[in-house]
C-alpha positions as CSV (number, residue, x, y, z in Angstrom):
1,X,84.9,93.7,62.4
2,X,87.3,92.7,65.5
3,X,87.8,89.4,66.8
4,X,87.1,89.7,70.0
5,X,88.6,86.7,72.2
6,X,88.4,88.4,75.3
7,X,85.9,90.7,77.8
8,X,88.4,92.3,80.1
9,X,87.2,93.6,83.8
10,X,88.9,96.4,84.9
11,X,88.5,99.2,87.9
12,X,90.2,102.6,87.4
13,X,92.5,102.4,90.9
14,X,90.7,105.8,91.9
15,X,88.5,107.4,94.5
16,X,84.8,106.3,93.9
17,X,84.3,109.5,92.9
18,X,86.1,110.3,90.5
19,X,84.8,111.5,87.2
20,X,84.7,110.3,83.6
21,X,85.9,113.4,82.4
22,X,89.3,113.3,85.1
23,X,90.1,109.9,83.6
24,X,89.6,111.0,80.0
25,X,92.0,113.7,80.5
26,X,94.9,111.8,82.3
27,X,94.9,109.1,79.6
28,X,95.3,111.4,77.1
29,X,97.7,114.6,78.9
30,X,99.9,112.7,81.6
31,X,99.9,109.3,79.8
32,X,99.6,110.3,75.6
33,X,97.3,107.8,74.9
34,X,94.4,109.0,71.3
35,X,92.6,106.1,72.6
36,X,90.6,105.8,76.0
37,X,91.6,102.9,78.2
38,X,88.4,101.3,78.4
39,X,85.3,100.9,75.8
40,X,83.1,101.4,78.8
41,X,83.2,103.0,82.2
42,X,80.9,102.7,85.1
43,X,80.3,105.3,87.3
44,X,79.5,104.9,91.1
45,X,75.9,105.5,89.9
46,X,75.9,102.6,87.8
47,X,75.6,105.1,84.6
48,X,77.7,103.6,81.7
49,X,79.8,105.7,80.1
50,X,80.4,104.8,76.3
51,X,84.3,105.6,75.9
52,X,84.8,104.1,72.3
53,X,82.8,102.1,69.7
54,X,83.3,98.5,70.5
55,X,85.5,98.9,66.8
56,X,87.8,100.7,67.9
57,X,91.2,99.2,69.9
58,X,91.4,100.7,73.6
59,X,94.4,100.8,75.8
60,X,93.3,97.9,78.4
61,X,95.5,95.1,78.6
62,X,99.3,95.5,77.0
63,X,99.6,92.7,74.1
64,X,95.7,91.6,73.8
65,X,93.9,95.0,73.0
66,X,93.0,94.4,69.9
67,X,91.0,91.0,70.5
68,X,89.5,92.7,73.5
69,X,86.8,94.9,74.5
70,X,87.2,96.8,78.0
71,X,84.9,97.3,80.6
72,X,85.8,99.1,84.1
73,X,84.2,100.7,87.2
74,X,85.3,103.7,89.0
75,X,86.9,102.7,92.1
76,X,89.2,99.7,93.5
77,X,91.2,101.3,95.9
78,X,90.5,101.8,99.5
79,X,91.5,105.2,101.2
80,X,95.0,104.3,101.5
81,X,95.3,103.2,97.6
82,X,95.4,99.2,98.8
83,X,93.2,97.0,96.4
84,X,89.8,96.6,97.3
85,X,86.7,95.8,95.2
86,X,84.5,98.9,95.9
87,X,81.5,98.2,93.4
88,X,78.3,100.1,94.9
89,X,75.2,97.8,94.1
90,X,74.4,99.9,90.7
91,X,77.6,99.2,89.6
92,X,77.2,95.3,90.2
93,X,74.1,95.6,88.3
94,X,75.3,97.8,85.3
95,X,78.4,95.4,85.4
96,X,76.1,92.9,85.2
97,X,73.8,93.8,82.6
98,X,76.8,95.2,80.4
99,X,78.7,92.4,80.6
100,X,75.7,89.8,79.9
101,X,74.8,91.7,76.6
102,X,78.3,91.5,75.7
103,X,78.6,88.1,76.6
104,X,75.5,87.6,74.0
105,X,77.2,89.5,71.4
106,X,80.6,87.9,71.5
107,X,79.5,84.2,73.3
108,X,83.1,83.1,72.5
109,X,85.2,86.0,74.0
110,X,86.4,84.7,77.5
111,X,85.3,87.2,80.8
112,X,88.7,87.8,83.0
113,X,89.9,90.3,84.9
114,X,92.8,92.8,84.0
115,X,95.0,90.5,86.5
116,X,94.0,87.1,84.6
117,X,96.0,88.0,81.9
118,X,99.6,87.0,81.2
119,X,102.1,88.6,82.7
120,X,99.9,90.9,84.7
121,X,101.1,92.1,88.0
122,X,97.9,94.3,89.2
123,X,94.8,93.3,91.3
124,X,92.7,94.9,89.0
125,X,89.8,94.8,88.8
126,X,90.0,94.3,92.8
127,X,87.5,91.2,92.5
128,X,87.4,87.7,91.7
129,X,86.0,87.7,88.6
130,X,85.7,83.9,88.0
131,X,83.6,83.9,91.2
132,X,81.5,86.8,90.5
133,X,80.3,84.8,86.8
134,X,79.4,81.9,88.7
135,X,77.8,84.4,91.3
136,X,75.8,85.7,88.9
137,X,75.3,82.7,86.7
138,X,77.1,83.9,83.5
């Protein structure tokens, strides 16, 4: 059993329609990576895609993926690739519900985004998350 200290928030950087399946594949052919980037991804649809067994270590944050489990939505970009949090309202609530049950499973794991981290120069997950927790009483 992990330790999990954190619940990292991510979104892929893509077009909201991007698939799964597209994502899969580039982790593992342009960037070499056996494991997925995320434990679980969220497509516009708000369906949850399981990506790896909470067990496993994922690729999410550099230096803190082994006391983390990952959690990311499809989208984050506007049409010229400039951050911008593009959640449709199933993905808020899958977001939501995912991340509350994992917030009951691991009550001690800290919720931040991807750009909370150390040393972190991204705007993913395109969101405040420390706003949205308090938005949605978590």
């Amino acid at each position: 059993m992990r330790d999990i200290k954190y619940i990292a928030l991510h979104c892929t950087a893509t077009s909201i329609d991007a698939k799964p399946e597209a994502i899969l594949n580039y982790w593992k052919k342009s960037l070499g990576w056996s494991k997925p980037g995320y434990h679980y991804l969220i497509d516009y649809n708000g369906v949850v895609h399981k990506l790896a067994e909470e067990s496993e270590i994922c690729n999410g944050v550099k230096g803190f993926n082994s006391v983390s489990i990952h959690v990311s939505y499809i989208g984050g970009v506007d049409a010229q690739g400039h951050p911008k949090d593009t959640r449709s309202n199933q993905q808020k609530k899958a977001m939501r519900d995912l991340v509350t049950d994992l917030h009951f499973r691991y009550p001690k794991a800290k919720i931040q985004g991807h750009k909370d981290f150390p040393n972190v120069l991204k705007a993913c997950p395109s969101f405040e998350v420390a706003a949205w927790l308090k938005e949605i009483r978590l």
